[in-house]
C-alpha positions as CSV (number, residue, x, y, z in Angstrom):
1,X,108.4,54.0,66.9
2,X,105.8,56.5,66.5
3,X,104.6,60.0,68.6
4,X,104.2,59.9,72.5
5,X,101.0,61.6,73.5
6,X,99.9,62.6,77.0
7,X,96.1,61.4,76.7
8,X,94.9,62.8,79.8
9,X,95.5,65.2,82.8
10,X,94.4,66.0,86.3
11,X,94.8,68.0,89.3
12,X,93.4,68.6,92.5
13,X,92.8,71.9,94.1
14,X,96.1,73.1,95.6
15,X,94.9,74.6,99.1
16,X,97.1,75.4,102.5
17,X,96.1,72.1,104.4
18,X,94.8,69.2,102.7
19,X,92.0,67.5,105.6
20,X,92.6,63.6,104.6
21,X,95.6,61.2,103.5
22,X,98.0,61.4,100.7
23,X,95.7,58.6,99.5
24,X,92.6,60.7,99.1
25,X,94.5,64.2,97.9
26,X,96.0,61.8,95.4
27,X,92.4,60.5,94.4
28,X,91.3,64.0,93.0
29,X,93.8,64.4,90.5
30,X,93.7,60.7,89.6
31,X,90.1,60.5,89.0
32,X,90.3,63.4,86.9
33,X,93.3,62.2,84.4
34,X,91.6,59.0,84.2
35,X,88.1,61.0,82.8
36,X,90.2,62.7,81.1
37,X,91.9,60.2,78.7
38,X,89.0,57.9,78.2
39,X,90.6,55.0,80.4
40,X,90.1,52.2,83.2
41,X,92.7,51.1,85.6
42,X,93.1,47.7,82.8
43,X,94.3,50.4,80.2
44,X,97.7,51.8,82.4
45,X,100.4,49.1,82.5
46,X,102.5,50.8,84.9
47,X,102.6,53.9,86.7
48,X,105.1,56.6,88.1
49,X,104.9,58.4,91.9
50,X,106.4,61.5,92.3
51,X,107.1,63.5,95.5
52,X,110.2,65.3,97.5
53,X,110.5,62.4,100.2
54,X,111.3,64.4,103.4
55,X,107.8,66.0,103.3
56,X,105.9,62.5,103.2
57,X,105.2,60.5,106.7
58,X,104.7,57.5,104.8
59,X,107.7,55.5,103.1
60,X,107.2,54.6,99.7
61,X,104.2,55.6,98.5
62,X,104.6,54.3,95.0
63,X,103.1,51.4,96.9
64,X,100.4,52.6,98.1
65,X,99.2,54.9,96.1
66,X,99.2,52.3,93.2
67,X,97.3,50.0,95.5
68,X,94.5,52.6,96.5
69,X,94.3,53.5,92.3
70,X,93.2,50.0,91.6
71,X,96.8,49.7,89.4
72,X,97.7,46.2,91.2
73,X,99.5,44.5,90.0
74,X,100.9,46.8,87.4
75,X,104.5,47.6,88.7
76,X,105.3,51.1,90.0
77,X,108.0,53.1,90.9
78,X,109.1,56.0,92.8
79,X,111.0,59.1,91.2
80,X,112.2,62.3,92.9
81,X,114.1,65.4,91.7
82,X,112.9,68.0,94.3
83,X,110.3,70.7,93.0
84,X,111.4,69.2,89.5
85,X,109.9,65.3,90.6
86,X,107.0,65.2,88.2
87,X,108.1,66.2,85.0
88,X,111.3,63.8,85.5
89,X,108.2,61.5,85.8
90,X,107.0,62.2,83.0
91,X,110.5,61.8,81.3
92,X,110.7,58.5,82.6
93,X,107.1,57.5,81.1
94,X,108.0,59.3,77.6
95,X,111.1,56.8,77.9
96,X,108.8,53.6,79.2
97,X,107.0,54.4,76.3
98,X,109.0,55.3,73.0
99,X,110.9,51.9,74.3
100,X,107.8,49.7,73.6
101,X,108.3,48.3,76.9
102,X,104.8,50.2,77.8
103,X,102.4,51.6,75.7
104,X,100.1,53.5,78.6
105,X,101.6,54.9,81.8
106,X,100.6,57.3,84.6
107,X,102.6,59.6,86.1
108,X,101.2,61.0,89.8
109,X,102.4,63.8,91.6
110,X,102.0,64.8,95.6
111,X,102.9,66.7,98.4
112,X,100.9,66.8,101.6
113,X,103.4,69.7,103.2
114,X,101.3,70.5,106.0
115,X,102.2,67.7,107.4
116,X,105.0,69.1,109.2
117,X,105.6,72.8,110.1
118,X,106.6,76.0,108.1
119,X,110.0,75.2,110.6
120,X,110.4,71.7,109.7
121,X,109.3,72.8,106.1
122,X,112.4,75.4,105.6
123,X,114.8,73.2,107.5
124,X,113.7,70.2,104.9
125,X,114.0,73.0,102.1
126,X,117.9,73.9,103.2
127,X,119.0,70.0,103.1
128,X,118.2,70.0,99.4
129,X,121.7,71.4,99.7
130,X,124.6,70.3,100.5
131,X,124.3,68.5,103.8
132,X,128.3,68.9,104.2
133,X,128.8,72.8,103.2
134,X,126.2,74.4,102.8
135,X,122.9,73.3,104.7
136,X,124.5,73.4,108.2
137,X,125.1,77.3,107.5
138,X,121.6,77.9,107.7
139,X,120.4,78.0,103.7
140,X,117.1,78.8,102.9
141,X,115.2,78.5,99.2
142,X,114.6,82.8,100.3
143,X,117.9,83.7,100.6
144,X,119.6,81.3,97.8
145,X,117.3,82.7,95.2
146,X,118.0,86.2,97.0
147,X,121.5,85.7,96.1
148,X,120.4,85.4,92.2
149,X,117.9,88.4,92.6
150,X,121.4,90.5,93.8
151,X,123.2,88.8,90.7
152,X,120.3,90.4,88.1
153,X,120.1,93.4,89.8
154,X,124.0,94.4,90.0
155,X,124.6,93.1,86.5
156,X,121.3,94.0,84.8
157,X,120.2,97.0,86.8
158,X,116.9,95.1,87.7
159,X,115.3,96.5,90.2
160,X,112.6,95.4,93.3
161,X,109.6,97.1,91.2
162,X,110.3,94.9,88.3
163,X,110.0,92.1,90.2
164,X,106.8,93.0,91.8
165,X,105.2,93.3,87.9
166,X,105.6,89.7,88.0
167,X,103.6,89.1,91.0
168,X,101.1,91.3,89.6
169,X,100.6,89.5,86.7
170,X,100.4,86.1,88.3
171,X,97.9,87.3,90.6
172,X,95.2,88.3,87.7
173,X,96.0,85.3,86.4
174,X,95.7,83.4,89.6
175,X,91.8,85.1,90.4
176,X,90.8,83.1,87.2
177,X,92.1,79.8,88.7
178,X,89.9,77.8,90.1
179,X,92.7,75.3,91.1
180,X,94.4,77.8,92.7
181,X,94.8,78.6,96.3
182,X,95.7,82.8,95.9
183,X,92.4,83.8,93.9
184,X,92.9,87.1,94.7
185,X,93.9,90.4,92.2
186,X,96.3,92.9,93.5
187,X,96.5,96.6,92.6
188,X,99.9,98.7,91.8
189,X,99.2,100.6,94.7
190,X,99.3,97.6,97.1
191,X,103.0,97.3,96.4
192,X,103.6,101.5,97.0
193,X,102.5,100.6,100.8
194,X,104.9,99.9,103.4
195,X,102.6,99.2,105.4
196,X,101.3,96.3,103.6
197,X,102.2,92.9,104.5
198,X,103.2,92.1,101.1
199,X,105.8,94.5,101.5
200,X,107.7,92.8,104.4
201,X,111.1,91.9,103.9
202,X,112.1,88.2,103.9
203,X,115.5,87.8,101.9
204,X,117.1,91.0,100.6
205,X,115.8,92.2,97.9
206,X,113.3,89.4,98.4
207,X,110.1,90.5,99.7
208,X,106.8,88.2,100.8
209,X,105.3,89.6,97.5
210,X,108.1,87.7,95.6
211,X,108.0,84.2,97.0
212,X,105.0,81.2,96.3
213,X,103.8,79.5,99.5
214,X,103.7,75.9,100.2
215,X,100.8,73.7,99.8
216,X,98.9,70.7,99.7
217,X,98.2,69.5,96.0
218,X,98.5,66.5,93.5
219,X,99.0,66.4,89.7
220,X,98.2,63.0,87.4
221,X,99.4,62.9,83.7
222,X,98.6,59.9,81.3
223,X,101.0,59.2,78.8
224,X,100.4,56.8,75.6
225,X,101.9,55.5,72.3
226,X,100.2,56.7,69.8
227,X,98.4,53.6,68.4
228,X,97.0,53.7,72.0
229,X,96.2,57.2,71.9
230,X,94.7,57.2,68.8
231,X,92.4,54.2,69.4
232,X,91.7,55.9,73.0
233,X,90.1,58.6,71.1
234,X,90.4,62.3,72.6
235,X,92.6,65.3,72.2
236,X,96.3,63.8,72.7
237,X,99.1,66.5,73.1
238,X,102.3,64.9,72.0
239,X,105.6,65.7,73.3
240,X,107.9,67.0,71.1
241,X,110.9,67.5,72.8
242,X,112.5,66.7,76.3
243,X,115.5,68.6,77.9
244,X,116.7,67.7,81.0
245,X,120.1,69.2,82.7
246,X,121.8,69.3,86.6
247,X,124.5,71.4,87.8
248,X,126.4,71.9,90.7
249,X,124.8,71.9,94.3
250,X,126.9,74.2,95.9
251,X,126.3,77.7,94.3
252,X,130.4,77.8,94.9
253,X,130.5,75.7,91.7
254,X,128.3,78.2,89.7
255,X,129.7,80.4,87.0
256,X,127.0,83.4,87.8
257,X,124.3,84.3,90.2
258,X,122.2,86.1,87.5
259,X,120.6,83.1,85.2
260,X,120.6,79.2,85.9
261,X,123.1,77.3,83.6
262,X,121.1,74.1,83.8
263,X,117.6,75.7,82.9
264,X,119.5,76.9,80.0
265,X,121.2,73.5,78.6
266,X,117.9,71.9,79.4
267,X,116.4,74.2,76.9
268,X,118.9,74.0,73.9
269,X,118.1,70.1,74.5
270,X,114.1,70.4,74.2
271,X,114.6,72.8,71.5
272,X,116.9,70.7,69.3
273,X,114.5,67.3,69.7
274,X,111.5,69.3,68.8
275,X,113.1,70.9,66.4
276,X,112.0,74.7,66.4
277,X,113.0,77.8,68.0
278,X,112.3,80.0,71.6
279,X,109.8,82.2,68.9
280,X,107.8,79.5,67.9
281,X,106.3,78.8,71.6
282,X,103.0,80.2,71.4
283,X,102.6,79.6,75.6
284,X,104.8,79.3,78.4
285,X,104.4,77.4,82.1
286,X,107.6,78.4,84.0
287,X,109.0,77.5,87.6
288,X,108.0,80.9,89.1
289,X,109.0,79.7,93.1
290,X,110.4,83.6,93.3
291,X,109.2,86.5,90.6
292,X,113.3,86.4,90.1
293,X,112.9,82.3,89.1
294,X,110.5,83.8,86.5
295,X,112.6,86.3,85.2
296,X,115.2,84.2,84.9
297,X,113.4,82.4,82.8
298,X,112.5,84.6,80.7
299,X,116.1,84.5,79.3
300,X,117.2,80.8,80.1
301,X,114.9,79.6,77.7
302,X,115.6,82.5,75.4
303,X,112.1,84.8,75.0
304,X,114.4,87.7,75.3
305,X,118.6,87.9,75.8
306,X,119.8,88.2,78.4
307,X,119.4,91.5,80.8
308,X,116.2,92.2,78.6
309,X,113.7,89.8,80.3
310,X,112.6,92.9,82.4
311,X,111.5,94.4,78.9
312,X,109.2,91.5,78.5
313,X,108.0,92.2,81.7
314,X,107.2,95.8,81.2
315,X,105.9,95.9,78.5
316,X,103.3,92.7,79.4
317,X,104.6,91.0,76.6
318,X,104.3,88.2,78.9
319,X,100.4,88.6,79.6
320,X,97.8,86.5,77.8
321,X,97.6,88.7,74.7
322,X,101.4,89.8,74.7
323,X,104.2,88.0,72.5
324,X,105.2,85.0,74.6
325,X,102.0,84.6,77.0
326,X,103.7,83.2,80.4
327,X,102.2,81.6,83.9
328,X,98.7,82.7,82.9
329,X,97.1,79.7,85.3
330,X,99.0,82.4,87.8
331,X,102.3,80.1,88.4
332,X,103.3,79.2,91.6
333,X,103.4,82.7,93.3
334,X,99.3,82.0,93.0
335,X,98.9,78.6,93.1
336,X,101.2,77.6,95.6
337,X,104.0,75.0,95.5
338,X,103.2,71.3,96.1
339,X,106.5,69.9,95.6
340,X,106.1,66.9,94.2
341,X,102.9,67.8,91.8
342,X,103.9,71.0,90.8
343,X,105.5,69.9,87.7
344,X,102.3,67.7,86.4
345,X,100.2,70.9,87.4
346,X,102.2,73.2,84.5
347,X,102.0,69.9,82.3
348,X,98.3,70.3,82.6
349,X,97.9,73.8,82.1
350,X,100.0,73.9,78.5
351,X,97.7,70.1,77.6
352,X,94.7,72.6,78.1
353,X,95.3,75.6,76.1
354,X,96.8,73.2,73.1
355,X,93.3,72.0,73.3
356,X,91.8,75.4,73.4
357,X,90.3,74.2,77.0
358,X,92.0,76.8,79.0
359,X,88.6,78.9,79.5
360,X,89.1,82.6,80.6
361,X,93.3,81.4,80.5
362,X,93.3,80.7,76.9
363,X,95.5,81.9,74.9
364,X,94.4,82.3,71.7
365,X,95.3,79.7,68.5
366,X,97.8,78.2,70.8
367,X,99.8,75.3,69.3
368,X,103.2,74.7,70.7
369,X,103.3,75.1,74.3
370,X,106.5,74.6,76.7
371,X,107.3,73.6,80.4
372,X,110.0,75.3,82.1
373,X,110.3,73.2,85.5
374,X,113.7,73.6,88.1
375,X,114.7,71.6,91.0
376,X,116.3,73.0,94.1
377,X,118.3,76.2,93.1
378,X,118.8,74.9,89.4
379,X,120.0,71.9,90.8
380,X,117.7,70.1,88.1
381,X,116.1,71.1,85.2
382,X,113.4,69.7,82.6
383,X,112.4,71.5,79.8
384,X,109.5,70.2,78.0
385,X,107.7,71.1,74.9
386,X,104.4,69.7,74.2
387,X,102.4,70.3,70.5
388,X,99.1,69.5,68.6
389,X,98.3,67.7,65.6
């Protein structure tokens, strides 16, 4: 079999509260994948729905959002991996694919969160735990990745101010966003102000500064052989390598509280199937749902060993022009955290600067990009890494 290209991408705008159905949300990011990769509904033989099920009013929505795309009577199916849904989409159509079963599929991401309240929200959030032993305790995403923020900082000597250079980054990055919802720049000084709402505590050390807020937002990603990509014409992006890991859901089965084991397999697994090394990605989209997440990061996937990501970090080696750019469409901390399309949105990001499409994001003679995308509390993990030519 030959290369599996991603031939076109799409998102919408991610915003607070979306004013329509999941239908027409959907739509945007749809509409723009299809532009995107030269195609008609006739041209996708099956496609792929993606969302974190508790958040969506509407049972199986594989169903009808394939209807409302024009994709009847193409089969569709319905995949979910919490925050991690999409790009296990995408592993699934990378699979469909390099089988010959299909040769063009879509993958669509979703979440219409404000569908429910910020309450119903974090109480949805804590049952991505364990029902039995953990959720009833009161877990929250905060204080779980609070817990790994404490693990950093007692074994690494991390501190708080660190971690706000993350969000500092991403929110330069996110003012230059036009998908984003946060658009706006913050100062140093803005984190030196106790006054400042920013500043507020939430999950000690975690602060409002260091979490991404929900939103409203869909992703679409086209995925083709490469016969079909190459006769589609366009700039296909081929996937080089897919990781994909899980470990336990009670955090009394981890190891550590200072790195996620799964991010970390996930990545020795993308890395061996494409073949190179941490230093040869030129660009970076990771799962940034707390500045700690990022960090984490950082050393998971092996841009710097571990207790040295805050290096990186200080020395804005992960900034645009810096050694191993990172999150510069401003992550999730700017623009927000649509479950279920979050994943296809990083997807998008890396497809665009391998094109040199990235505008005022670009990062210059990109070629080997990566996707860095977690489930729950490391529950699940995909890594991805996506080349050119």
């Amino acid at each position: 079999m030959g290369k599996v290209g991603i031939i076109g991408v799409g998102q919408s705008k991610f915003v607070r509260a979306f004013n329509g159905s999941i239908r027409e949300l959907a739509f945007d990011a749809f509409q723009e994948a299809m532009k995107d990769a030269r195609t008609t509904t006739s041209d996708i033989d099956a496609t792929i729905v993606c969302s974190a099920p508790e958040y969506d009013k509407q049972r199986s929505p594989s169903g009808i959002l394939a209807e409302y795309f024009g994709l009847n009577p193409q089969p569709t199916c319905y995949v979910e991996s919490l925050c991690s849904s999409s790009t296990t989409g995408l592993r699934l159509a990378y699979s469909l694919v390099k089988s010959g079963l299909h040769d063009v599929v879509l993958v669509a991401g979703f979440q219409k969160m404000s569908e429910i309240t910020s309450a119903e929200s974090q109480e949805r959030m804590g049952r991505g735990a364990d029902i039995q032993w953990e959720a009833p305790f009161g877990t929250m995403m905060p204080a779980y990745y609070a817990m790994f923020a404490q693990g950093h900082m007692a074994k690494y000597g991390t501190t708080s101010e660190d971690l706000a250079l993350i969000r500092l980054k991403s929110s330069i990055y996110g003012a230059l966003n036009e998908k984003a919802m946060v658009r706006k720049p913050l100062s140093p000084e803005i984190f030196q102000d106790p006054a400042n709402p920013l500043n507020n505590p939430i999950s000690s050390p975690l602060r409002v500064r260091d979490c991404c807020a929900n939103a409203d937002g869909a992703s679409c990603i086209i995925v083709a052989s490469e016969e079909r990509a190459r006769a589609l014409g366009g700039k296909p992006v081929w996937i080089m390598g897919l990781g994909s890991a899980t470990a336990s859901v009670n955090l009394t089965g981890r190891e550590h509280f200072h790195g996620l084991a799964a991010a970390e397999e996930a990545a020795q697994q993308a890395y061996k199937m494409a073949r190179i090394k941490p230093g040869d990605v030129d660009v970076a989209e990771v799962h940034d749902c707390f500045t700690i997440a990022e960090l984490m990061a950082y050393e998971n996937l092996g841009f710097a060993k571990p207790g040295e990501g805050i290096e990186l970090i200080r020395a804005k080696e992960t900034y645009k022009e810096g050694r191993i750019p990172v999150n510069v469409d401003g992550g999730l901390l700017s623009k927000g955290h649509p479950i279920g399309a979050t994943g296809g949105s990083q997807v998008r990001t890396i497809v665009l600067q391998l094109r040199g499409e990235a505008g005022p994001m670009q990062v210059k003679d990109a070629s080997i990009g990566l996707v860095h995308n977690i489930g729950g509390v490391g529950i699940y993990a995909n890594v991805t890494v996506l080349g050119k030519e």
